[in-house]
C-alpha distance (Angstrom), angle and dihedral (degrees) to the residues before:
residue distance angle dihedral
X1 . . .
X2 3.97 . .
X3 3.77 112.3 .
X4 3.92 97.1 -123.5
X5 3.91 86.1 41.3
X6 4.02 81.3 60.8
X7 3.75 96.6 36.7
X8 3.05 85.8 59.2
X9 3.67 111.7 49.0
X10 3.73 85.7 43.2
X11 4.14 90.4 61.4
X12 3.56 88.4 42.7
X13 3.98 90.5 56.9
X14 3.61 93.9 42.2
X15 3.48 99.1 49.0
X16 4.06 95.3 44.4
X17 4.07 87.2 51.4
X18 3.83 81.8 58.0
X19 3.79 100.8 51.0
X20 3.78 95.9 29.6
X21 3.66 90.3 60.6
X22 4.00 101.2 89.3
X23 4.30 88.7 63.5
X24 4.07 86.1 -160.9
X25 3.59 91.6 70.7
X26 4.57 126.1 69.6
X27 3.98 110.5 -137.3
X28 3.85 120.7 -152.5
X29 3.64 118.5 178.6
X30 3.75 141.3 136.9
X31 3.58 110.8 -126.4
X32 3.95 97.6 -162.4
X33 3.62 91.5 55.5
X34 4.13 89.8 50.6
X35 3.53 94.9 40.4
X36 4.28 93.6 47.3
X37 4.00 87.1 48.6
X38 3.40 103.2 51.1
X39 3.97 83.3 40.2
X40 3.83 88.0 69.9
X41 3.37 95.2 46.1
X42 4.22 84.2 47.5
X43 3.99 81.4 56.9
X44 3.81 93.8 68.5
X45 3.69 101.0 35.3
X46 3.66 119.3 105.3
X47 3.49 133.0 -177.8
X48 3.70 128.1 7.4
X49 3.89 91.2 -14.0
X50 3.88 83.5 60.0
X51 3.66 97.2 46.9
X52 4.10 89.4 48.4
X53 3.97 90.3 42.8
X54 4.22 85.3 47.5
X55 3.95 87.9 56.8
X56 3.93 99.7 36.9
X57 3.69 84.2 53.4
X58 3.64 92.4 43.4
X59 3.81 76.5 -125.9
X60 3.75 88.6 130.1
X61 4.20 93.1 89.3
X62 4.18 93.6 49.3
X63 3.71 102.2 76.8
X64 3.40 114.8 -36.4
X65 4.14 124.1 -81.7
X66 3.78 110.0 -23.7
X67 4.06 94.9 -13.5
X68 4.21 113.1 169.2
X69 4.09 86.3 -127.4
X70 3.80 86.1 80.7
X71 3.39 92.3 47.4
X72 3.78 103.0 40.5
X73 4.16 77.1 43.2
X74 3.79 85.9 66.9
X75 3.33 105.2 50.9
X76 3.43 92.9 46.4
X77 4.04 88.5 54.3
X78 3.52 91.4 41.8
X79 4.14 97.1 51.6
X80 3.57 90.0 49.6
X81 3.95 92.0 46.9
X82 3.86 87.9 55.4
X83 3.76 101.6 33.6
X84 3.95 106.3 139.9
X85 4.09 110.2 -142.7
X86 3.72 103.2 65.8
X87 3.26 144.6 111.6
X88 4.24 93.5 -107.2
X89 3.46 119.5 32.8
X90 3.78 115.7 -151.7
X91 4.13 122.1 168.5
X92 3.81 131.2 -162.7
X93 3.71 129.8 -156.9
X94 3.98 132.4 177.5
X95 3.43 135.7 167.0
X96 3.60 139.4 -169.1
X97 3.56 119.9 -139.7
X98 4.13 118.0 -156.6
X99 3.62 130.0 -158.3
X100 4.30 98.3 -105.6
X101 3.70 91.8 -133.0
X102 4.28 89.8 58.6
X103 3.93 111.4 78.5
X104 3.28 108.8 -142.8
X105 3.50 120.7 -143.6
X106 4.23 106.9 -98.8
X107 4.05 84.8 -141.4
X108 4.26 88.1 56.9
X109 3.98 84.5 53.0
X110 3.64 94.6 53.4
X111 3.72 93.3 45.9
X112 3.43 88.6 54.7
X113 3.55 100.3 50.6
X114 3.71 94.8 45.7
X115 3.77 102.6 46.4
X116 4.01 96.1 30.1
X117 4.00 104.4 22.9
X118 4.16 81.9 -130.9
X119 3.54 120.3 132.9
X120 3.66 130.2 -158.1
């Protein structure tokens, strides 16, 4: 099995055992969507926060801490996922939102927009 295609189930699983727990309540979420937004945020953090986000993701097996296979692994996922020309149809869109007074860095933006099609 692909390493982000594992990665990713493996978040998925965590993170439903989390909010399944309280039985009394229905959970709806889409994984993929989580995982790939959180991803871009991964893609900027350095450090410790990047190690943690690498293991919370279960990113931490892909490529190492921050390595471009999970992000190139992404946008290959995600232009599959929204190929047009088949059968099912099925579209994707995230977005990160920044605090106005932080600058962002212009190369962060363009990352974003090539591996996740999100803008800023």
């Amino acid at each position: 099995m692909d390493p982000l295609q594992e990665a990713n189930g493996t978040f998925a699983l965590n993170l439903l055992k989390i909010l399944g727990e309280d039985s009394s309540k229905n959970v709806f979420l889409s994984p993929m969507s989580i995982s790939s937004a959180l991803a871009m945020v991964f893609m900027g953090a350095k450090g410790t926060t990047a190690s943690q986000m690498a293991q919370a993701l279960a990113l931490d097996k892909c490529s190492g801490n921050g390595g471009g296979d999970v992000h190139q692994g992404f946008q290959s996922l995600l232009t599959e996922v929204n190929k047009t020309g088949t059968q099912y149809l099925l579209r994707t869109a995230n977005r990160l939102f920044g605090d106005k007074t932080c600058d962002l860095l212009a190369s962060f933006k363009d990352s974003c927009l090539k591996f996740y099609e999100a803008e800023l």
